[in-house]
C-alpha positions, 0 to 999 in steps of 0.5 A, spaced: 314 598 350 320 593 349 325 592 343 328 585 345 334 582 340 334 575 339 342 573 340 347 573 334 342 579 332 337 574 329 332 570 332 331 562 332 324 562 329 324 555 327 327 555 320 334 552 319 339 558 318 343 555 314 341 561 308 345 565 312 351 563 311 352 563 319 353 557 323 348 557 330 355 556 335 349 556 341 343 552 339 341 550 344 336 558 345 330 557 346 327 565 344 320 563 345 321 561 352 325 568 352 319 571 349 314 568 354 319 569 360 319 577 357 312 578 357 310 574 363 314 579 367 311 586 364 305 582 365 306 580 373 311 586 375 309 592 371 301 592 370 302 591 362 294 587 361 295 581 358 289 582 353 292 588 351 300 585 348 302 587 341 307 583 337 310 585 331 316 584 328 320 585 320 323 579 316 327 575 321 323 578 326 316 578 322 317 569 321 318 570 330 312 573 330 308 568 327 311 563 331 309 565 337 302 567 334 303 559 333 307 557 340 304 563 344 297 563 343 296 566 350 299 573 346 299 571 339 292 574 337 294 581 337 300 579 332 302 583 325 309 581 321 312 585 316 316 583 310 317 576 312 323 573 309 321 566 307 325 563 302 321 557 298 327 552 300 326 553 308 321 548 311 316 551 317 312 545 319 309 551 324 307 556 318 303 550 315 299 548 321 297 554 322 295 555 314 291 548 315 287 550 320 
């Protein structure tokens, strides 16, 4: 099992964190090739079975989780979010794909 944190304590998930009061100093993060490189290595070097990765995350972490259902595909079918915090006036072109699909 791995708990990562996406840096600041919040994970770039797509929307524009303005909400938050908090200016991203470094927005240049790319946490779904984060996430892809995480994965990649527990697959490749600690015998995790690609078939059998879970994702799930809470509020923040539950919006990353449905990005990378969406950016991931590889990993992303065994995916559950809880809690998402989504507030109406915050685009997420990602969440409307995947709902029009």
């Amino acid at each position: 099992m791995a708990y990562p944190n996406g840096v600041n304590d919040f994970w770039r998930d797509g929307r524009d964190h303005s909400f938050r009061d908090i200016a991203d100093l470094e927005p240049n993060i790319d946490d779904i090739e984060f996430i892809s490189v995480l994965i990649a290595h527990f697959i490749n070097h600690e015998h995790v079975d690609p078939h059998r990765v879970y994702v799930t995350g809470i509020s923040n972490g539950g919006i990353m989780t449905m990005r990378i259902g969406g950016d991931c595909s590889d990993y992303g079918e065994h995916s559950e979010e809880y809690l998402p915090d989504l507030p109406a006036y915050t685009p997420c072109s990602y969440l409307a794909d995947e709902w029009a699909g």
